[in-house]
N, C-alpha and C positions, 0 to 999 in steps of 0.2 A: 653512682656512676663511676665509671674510669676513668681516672684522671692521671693516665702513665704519660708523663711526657714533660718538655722544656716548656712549652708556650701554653699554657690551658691547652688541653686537647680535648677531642669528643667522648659523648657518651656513648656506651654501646652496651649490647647484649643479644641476645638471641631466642630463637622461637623455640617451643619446642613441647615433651607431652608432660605431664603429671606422674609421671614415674615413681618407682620406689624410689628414695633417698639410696647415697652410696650403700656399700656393706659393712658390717663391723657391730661391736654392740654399741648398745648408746651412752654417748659422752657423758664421762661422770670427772669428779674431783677424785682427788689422790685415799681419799676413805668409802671411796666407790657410790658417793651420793651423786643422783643427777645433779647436775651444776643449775639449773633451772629445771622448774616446774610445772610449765605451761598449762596444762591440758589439755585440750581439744585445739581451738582455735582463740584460746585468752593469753595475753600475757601473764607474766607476773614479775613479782615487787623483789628487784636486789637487796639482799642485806646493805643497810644502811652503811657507813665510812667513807674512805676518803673518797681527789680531783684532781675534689674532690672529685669529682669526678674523679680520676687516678693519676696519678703520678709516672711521670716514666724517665727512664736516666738518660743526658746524654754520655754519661760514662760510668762507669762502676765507681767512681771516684768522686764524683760530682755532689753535689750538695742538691739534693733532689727538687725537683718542683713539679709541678700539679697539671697534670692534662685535663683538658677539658674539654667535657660532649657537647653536641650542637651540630646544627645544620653545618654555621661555614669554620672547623675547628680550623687550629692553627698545629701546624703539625714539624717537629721536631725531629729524627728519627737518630735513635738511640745509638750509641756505638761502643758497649762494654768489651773489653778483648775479654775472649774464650779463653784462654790460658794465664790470667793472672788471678792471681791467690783472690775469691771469692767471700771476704769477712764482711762486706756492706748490709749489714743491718742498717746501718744509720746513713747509707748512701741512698741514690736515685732509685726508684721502685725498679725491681727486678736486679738488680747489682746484689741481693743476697740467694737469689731465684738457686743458683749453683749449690750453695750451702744447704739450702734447705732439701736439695734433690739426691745430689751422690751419695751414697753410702757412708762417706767419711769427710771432713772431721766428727759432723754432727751426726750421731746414731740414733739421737731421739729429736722427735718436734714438741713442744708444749703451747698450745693454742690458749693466752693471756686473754680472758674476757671483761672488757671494762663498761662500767654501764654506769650513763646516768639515770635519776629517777624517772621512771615512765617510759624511759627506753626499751623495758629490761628483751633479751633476746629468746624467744623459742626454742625450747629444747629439741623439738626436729629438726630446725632451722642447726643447730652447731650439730646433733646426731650428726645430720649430714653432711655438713661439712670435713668431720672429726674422721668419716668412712670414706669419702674421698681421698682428702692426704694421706692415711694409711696405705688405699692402692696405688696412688697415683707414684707416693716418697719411696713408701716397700720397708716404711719407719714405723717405729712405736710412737704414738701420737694421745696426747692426752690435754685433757681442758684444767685450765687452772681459773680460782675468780669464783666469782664474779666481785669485783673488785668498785668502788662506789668511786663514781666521780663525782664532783659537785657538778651544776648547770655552770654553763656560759654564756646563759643568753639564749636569743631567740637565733641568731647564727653564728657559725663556730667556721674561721679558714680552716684553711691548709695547717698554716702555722702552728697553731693553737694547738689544734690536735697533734703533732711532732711533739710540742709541749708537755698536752695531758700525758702523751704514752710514755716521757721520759719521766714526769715526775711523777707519775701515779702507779707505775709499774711495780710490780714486786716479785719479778722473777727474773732472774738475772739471765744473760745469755752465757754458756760455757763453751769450753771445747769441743764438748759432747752432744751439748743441747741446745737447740736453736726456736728459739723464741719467737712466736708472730704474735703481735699485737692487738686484738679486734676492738675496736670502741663503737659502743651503742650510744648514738647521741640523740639528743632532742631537737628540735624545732629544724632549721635547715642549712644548708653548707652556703656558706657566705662569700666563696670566690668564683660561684656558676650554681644558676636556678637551674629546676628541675634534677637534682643530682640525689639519685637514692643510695647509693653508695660510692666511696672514693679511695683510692690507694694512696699514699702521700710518702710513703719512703720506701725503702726496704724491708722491715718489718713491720710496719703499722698500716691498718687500713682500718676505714669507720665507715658505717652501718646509717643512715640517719633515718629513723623508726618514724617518726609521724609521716613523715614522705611514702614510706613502705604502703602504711595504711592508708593515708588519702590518693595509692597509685592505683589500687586493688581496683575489679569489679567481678562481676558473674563470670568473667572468659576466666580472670586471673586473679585468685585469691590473695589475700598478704601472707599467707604462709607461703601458697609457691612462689612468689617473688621474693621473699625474703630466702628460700632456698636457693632461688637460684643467684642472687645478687653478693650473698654472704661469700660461694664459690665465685662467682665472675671476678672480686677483688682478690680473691687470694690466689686466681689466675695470675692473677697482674704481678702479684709478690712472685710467684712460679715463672716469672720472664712471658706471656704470652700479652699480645702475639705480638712474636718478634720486635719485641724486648729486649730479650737477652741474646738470640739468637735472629740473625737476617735472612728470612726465608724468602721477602718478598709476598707471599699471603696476606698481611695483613690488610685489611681494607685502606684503600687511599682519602676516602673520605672523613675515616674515624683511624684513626694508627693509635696501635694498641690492640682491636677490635676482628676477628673474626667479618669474613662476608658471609657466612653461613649462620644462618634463621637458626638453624638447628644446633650448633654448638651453644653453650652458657657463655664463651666470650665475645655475643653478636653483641653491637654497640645499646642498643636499645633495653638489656637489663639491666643496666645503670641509673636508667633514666626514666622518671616520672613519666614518662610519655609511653610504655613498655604496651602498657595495655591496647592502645591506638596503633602503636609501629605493629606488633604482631597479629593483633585480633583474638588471641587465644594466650594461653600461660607458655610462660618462656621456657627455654630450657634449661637442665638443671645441671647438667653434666656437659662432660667436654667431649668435643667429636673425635673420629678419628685422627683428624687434621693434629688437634690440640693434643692429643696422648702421642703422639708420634713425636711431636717437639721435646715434652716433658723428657720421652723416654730419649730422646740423642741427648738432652742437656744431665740427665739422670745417667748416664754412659759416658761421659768427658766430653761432648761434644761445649 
């Protein structure tokens, strides 16, 4: 779920159809192997080694904390200035949104995949993620990892995982290349039930796999909610919605969250509950509303 914001804020996502995944080839490591293996509709097993809803900033400067989904969220709303120097990886979710979008400093993205055992991530599930940021950035984007975390237990905060991604990380961020963070955890997110995926800073957002598969049913498979949930947090990193930018869209009841069923940022692809809020597989991509953002923040806006 999404967890962009001060106070726990809500979950969210969106409705939508079973589409192709973005465009691009499919995501491999730097000697052109797929980074996972999947096959069909299986997981499979990270090489062994090392170890929520979303997050959202009240300032590009802020020391982030965790929004969180639900009926009655507690809502926050962000206020990054537009015009100052955008290095917040390690700030509030969306305070590095700028970096990762305009053209410069950063000319490439590297998408850090960290897994623990039994989490491991789908290789359609990052494909498409991996073909997304390529159209959305207009960046050379490539997966690095899968990188082995130890467990944490049956639930894992906010905290924890800012943690994992600092110490378990092995690609550093540069001038040129900006680094997102994804962690595939186990069992579930310990600061809000029901949370299938969460944003927790600027660069880091986690995955939490057994939630994926006990959210699934015949409307909504766990691969398409895993597609579209892996995108809904790396929206969140992307400043949406109105995050980074005050558009006033954003839903009042979930901030952070699209009101539209049909965008990937409606509150309920976050959330265990995905399958009952839509009735059908959610969506997977971002609507018009959402690329219209991306592109004024990807512009100086």
């Amino acid at each position: 779920m999404l967890l962009v914001c001060l106070a726990l804020l809500a979950a969210g996502c969106s409705k939508g159809s079973e589409g192709e995944g973005a465009g691009g080839p499919p995501a491999t490591n730097p000697d052109g192997s797929p980074l996972v293996d999947d096959g069909d509709d299986s997981t499979t097993t990270a090489p062994a080694g090392n170890g929520t809803p979303t997050t959202r900033p009240n300032s590009a400067s802020e020391t982030p904390t965790t929004t969180r989904g639900g009926p009655s969220p507690t809502t926050t709303r962000p206020s990054p200035s537009p015009n100052a120097p955008d290095s917040g990886a390690k700030a509030g979710v969306g305070a590095f949104a700028r970096t990762l979008l305009r053209p410069q400093p950063a000319t490439s993205i590297v998408v850090e995949v960290l897994v623990q055992q039994g989490a491991e991530p789908r290789q359609s599930a990052l494909d498409h993620l991996v073909g997304t940021l390529r159209e959305v950035t207009g960046k050379s984007v490539s997966l690095s990892g899968p990188v082995s975390l130890p467990t944490s237990g049956d639930r894992t905060s906010a905290q924890q995982i800012r943690e994992m991604s600092d110490r378990y990380s092995r690609t550093p961020h540069t001038s040129s290349r900006a680094v997102i963070r994804l962690l595939y955890l186990t069992g579930d997110f310990a600061d809000e039930e029901r949370v299938i995926g969460v944003a927790v800073r600027g660069d880091t957002a986690a995955i939490f796999k057994e939630t994926v598969r006990n959210s699934s049913s015949p409307f909504a498979t766990a691969a398409v909610i895993e597609e579209a949930v892996v995108v809904h947090e790396i929206g969140h990193l992307l400043g949406l919605v109105d995050i980074a930018l005050n558009t006033g869209r954003a839903d009042p009841e979930y901030p952070g969250h699209s009101r539209n069923e049909g965008s990937v940022m409606y509150w309920a692809v976050e959330s265990s509950l995905v399958g009952q809020a839509l009735g059908g597989p959610p969506a997977r991509t971002f609507d018009a509303d959402d690329r219209a953002d991306l592109n004024r923040l990807r512009n100086g806006a």
